[in-house]
C-alpha positions as CSV (number, residue, x, y, z in Angstrom):
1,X,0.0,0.0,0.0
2,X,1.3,3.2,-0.8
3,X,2.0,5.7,1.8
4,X,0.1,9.0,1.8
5,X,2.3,12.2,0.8
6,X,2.0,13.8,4.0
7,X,3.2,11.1,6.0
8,X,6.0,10.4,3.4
9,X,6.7,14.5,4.4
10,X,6.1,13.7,7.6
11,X,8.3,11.4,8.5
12,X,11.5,12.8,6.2
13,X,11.1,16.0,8.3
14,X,11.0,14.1,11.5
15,X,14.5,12.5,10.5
16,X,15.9,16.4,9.5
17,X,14.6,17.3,12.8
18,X,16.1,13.7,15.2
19,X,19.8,14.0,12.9
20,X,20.4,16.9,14.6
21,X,20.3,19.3,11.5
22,X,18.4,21.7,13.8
23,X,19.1,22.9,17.4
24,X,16.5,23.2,19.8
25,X,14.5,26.3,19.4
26,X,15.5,26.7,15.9
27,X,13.2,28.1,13.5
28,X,12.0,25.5,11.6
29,X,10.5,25.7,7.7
30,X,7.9,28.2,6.3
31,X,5.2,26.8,5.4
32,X,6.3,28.2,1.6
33,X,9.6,26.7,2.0
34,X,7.7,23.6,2.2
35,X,5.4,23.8,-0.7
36,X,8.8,24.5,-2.6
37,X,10.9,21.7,-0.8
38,X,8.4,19.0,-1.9
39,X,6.3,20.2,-4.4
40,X,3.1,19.9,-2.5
41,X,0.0,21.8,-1.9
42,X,-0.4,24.0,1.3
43,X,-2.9,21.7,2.8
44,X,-0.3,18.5,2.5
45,X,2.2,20.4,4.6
46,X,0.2,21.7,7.3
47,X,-1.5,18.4,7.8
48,X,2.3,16.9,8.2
49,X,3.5,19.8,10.6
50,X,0.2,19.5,12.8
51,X,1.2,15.9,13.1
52,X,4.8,16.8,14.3
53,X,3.6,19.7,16.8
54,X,1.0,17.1,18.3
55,X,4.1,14.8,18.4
56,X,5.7,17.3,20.4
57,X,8.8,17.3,17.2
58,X,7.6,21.5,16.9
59,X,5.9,24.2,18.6
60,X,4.2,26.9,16.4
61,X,4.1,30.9,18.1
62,X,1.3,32.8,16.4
63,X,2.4,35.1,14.7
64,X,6.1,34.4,14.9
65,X,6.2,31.0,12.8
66,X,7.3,27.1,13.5
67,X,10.0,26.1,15.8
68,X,11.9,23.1,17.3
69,X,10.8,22.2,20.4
70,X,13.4,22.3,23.3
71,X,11.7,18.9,24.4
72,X,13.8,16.0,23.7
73,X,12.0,13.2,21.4
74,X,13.8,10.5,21.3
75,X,16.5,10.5,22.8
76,X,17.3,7.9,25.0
77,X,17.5,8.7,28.8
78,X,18.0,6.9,32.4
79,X,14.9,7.8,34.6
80,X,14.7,7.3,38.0
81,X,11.5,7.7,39.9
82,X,12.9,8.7,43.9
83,X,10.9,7.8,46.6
84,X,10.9,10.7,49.0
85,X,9.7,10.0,52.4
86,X,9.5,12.1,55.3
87,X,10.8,9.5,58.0
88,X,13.1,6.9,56.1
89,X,13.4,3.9,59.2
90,X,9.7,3.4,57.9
91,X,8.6,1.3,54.8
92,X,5.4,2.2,53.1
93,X,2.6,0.1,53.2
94,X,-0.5,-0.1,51.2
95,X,-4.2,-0.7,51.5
96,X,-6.8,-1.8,48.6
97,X,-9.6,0.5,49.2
98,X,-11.6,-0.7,46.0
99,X,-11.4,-3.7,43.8
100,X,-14.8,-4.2,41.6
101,X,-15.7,-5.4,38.3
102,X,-16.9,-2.4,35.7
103,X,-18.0,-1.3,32.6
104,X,-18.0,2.2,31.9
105,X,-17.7,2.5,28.1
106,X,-14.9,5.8,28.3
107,X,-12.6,3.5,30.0
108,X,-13.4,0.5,28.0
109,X,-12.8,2.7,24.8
110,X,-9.1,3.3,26.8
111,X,-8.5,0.0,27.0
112,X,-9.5,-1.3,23.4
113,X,-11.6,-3.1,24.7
114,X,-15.6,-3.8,23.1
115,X,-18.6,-2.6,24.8
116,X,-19.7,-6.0,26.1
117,X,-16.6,-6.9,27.8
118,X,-15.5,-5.5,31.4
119,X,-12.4,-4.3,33.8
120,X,-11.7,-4.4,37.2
121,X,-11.1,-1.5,38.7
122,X,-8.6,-1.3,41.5
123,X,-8.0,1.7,43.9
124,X,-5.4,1.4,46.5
125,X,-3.6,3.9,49.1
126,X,0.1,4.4,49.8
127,X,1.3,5.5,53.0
128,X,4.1,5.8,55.2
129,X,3.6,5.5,58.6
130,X,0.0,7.1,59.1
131,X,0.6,9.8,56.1
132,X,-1.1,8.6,52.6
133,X,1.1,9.8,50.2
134,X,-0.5,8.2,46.8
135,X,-3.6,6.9,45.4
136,X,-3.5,4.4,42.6
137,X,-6.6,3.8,40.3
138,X,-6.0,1.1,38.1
139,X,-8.1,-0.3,35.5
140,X,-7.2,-3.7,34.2
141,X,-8.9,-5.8,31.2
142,X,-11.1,-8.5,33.1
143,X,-9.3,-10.9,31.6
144,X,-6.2,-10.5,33.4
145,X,-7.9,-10.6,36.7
146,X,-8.4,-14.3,38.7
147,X,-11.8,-14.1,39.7
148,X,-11.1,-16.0,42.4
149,X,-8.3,-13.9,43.5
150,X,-10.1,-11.0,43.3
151,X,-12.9,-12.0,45.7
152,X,-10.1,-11.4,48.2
153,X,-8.8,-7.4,48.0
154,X,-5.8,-7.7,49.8
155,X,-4.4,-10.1,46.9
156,X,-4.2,-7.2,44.7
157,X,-2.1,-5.2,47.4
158,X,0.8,-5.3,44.5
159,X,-1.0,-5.9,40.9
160,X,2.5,-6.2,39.5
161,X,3.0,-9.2,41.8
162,X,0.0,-10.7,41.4
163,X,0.2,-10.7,37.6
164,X,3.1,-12.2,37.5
165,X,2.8,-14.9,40.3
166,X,-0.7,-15.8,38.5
167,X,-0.8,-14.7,34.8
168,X,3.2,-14.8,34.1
169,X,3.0,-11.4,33.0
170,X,6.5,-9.6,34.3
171,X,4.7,-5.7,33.5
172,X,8.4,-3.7,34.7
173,X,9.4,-5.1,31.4
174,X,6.9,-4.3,29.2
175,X,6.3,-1.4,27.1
176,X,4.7,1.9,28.7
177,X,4.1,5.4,28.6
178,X,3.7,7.8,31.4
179,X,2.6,11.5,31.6
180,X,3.2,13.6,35.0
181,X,0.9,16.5,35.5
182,X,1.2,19.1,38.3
183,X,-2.6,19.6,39.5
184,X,-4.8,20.7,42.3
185,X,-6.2,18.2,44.4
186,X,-10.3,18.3,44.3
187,X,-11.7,17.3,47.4
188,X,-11.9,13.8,47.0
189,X,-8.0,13.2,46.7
190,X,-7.6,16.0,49.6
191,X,-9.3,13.9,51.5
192,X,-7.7,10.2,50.8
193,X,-4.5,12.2,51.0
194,X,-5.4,14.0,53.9
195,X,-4.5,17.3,52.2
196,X,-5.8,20.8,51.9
197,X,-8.4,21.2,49.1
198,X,-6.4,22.8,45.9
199,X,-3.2,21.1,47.5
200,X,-0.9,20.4,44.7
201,X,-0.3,16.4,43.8
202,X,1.1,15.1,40.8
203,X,-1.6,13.1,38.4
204,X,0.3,10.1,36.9
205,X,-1.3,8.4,33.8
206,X,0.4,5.3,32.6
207,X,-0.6,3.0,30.2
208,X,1.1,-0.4,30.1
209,X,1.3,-3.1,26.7
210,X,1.9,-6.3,26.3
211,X,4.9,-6.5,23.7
212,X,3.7,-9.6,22.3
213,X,0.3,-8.5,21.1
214,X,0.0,-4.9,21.8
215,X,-2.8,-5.4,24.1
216,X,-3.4,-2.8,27.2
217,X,-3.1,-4.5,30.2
218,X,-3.0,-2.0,32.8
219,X,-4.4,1.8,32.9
220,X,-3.6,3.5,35.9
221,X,-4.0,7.1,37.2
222,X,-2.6,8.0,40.2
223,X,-2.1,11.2,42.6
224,X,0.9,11.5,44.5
225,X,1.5,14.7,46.7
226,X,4.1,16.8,45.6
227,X,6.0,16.6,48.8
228,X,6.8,12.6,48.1
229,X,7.7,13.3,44.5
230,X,11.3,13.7,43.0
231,X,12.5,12.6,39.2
232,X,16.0,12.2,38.1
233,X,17.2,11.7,34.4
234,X,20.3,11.6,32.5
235,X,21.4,11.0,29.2
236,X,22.7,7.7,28.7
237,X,25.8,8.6,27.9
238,X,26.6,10.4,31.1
239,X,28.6,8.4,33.6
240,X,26.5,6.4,36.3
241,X,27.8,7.2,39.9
């Protein structure tokens, strides 16, 4: 099957733009320069720069044109999520405070899942000490889930576990993607958290795959107060200490 023009466009400029040919915060192509560079109509260019801007690849300032984004696609880094706790001679614990069969059709649709299947839905409580730090709502295709387990909360106390004790399904090595949000607690959260209303947490939504056959196997959204929250990256070519 051929591949459409735009994506052809597309994906050449993506290349310009990971070689390095631009710096970060560059200004990037007119769209004119564009028409010219591939001999293309307006509408064939713009359709392949909104893809890269939505790609996070460009930014666009009215008025002012197309840019590289200072972001860094694609390039490989080491992440490491620190646990920061208050009072470090305690381990944190955690409590299941909801584990129920659903099937609300946004989170189905999330899932890839069809409208008559289900999920379970699993909400659980970090804390150290007496201080909840994080909730964790997880969402997990029913099919994953042992029924039989699941009539029992506290075996879904780590789902990673679980999964992998019952299903043979290691997830830490599977294929994810995480987005970390500063937000204001509503007074739900404030409350599990024991926080002030408008008390800024950090909203974590991860969705995890299954590399074999690109199923989702676990959607999670979880609030973390900013207090417990630290992130570290380096390149991978920077020397570990």
């Amino acid at each position: 099957m051929d591949i459409p023009k735009y994506l052809q466009i597309e994906n050449e400029l993506k290349q310009e733009i990971i070689s390095g040919k631009f710096k970060y915060g560059d200004k990037f192509y007119s769209e004119a320069q564009l028409k010219d560079k591939f001999n293309v109509s307006s509408i064939t260019v713009i359709r392949a720069v909104k893809d890269l801007v939505k790609a996070g690849y460009l930014v666009r300032h009215q008025g002012k044109g197309t840019f590289i984004s200072r972001s860094r696609k694609d390039k490989l880094v080491r992440l490491s999520d620190n646990e920061v706790f208050s009072n470090k001679q305690e381990e944190d614990t955690v409590k299941v405070l909801k584990l129920q069969e659903e099937k609300q059709s946004e989170i189905l649709k999330k899932l890839g899942l069809p409208k008559y299947d289900s999920y379970y839905y699993i909400e659980r409580l970090r804390l150290i000490g007496d201080t909840p730090f994080m909730v964790h709502r997880s969402f997990i295709p029913a099919k994953f889930i042992n029924r039989n387990l699941a009539k029992d909360p506290n075996n879904y106390h780590s789902i990673y576990e679980t999964l992998q004790s019952d299903k043979q399904l290691y997830l830490f090595d599977e294929p994810f993607t995480e987005t970390d949000t500063i937000v204001k607690a509503d007074s739900e959260i404030s409350k599990q958290l024991k926080i002030a209303k408008d008390y800024p947490v950090v909203r974590q939504v991860k969705k995890t795959i299954l590399s074999t056959t690109g199923e989702v196997v676990e959607l999670v959204i979880g609030y973390k107060r900013c207090d417990y929250f630290s992130l570290s990256f380096s390149s991978t070519d920077y020397p570990e200490v």
